[in-house]
N, C-alpha and C positions, 0 to 999 in steps of 0.2 A: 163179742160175747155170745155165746150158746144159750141159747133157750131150751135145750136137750135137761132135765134138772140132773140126770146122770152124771152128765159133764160137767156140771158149774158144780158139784158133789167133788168129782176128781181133780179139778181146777182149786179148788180150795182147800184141798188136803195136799196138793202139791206147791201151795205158797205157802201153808203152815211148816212143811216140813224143807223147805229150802231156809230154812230160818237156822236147822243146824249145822253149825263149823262144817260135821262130815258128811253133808249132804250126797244121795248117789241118787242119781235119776232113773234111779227102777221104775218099772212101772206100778204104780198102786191098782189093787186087787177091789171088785166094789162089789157088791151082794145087796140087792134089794129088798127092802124088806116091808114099805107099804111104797105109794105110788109118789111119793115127796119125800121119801126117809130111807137112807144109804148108808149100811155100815161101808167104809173103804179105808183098807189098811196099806201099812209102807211097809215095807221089808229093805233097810238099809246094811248094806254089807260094808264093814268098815277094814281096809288093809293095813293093818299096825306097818307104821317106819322100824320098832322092834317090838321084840315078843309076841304077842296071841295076835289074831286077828280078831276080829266078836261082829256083831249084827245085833240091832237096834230092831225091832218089829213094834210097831203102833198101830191100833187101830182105832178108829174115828167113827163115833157118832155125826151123821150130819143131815138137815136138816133144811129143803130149799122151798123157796116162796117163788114162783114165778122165776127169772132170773137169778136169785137171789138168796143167799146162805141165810137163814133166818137161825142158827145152832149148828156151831158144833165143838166137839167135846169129844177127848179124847179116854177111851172106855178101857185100853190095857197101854201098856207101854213096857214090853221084854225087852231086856238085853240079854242074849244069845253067845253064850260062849266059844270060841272054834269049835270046842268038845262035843257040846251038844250039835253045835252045827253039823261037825263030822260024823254025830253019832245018828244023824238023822230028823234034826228040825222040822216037823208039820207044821208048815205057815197053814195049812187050810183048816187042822184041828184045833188051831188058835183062834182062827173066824168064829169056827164054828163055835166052838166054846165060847165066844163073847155073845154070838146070837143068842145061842141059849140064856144067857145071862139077862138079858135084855126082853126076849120075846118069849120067851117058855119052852 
């Protein structure tokens, strides 16, 4: 276990989200925002067997004590159509927009 709170931040947002059917082991994105408290978002690409493909983006409140998740909370949750994917998705203008939501 990492004492890093970085890491126990992305360690706990990647057990939250292996929870879904279409799990994809992207790497989650993490943004600091005091010295215990980490927005860190997933950006899951999903390949349709037919029709559309889409992409799932969630971002995560979270929240570490020493070792240890003490919060977290999931602050957007987009589904991403091909279309917009292909028309150019901002996963960063999505962070950011949630920071602002959150910190001012």
């Amino acid at each position: 276990m990492s004492d890093d709170p970085a890491r126990v931040a992305l360690d706990a947002v990647i057990a939250e989200e292996q929870k879904d059917p279409f799990y994809d082991s992207s790497l989650p994105q993490l943004v600091q925002l005091a010295p215990r408290r980490f927005l860190v978002d997933h950006l899951n690409y999903c390949h349709a067997q037919s029709g559309s493909d889409w992409a799932t983006h969630r971002i995560y409140l979270v929240e570490v004590e020493g070792t240890r998740v003490t919060s977290l909370k999931q602050v957007a949750d987009l589904h991403i159509s091909e279309r917009w994917w292909d028309d150019g998705y901002d996963r960063a203008a999505a962070v950011a927009d949630a920071r602002t939501k959150l910190v001012g």
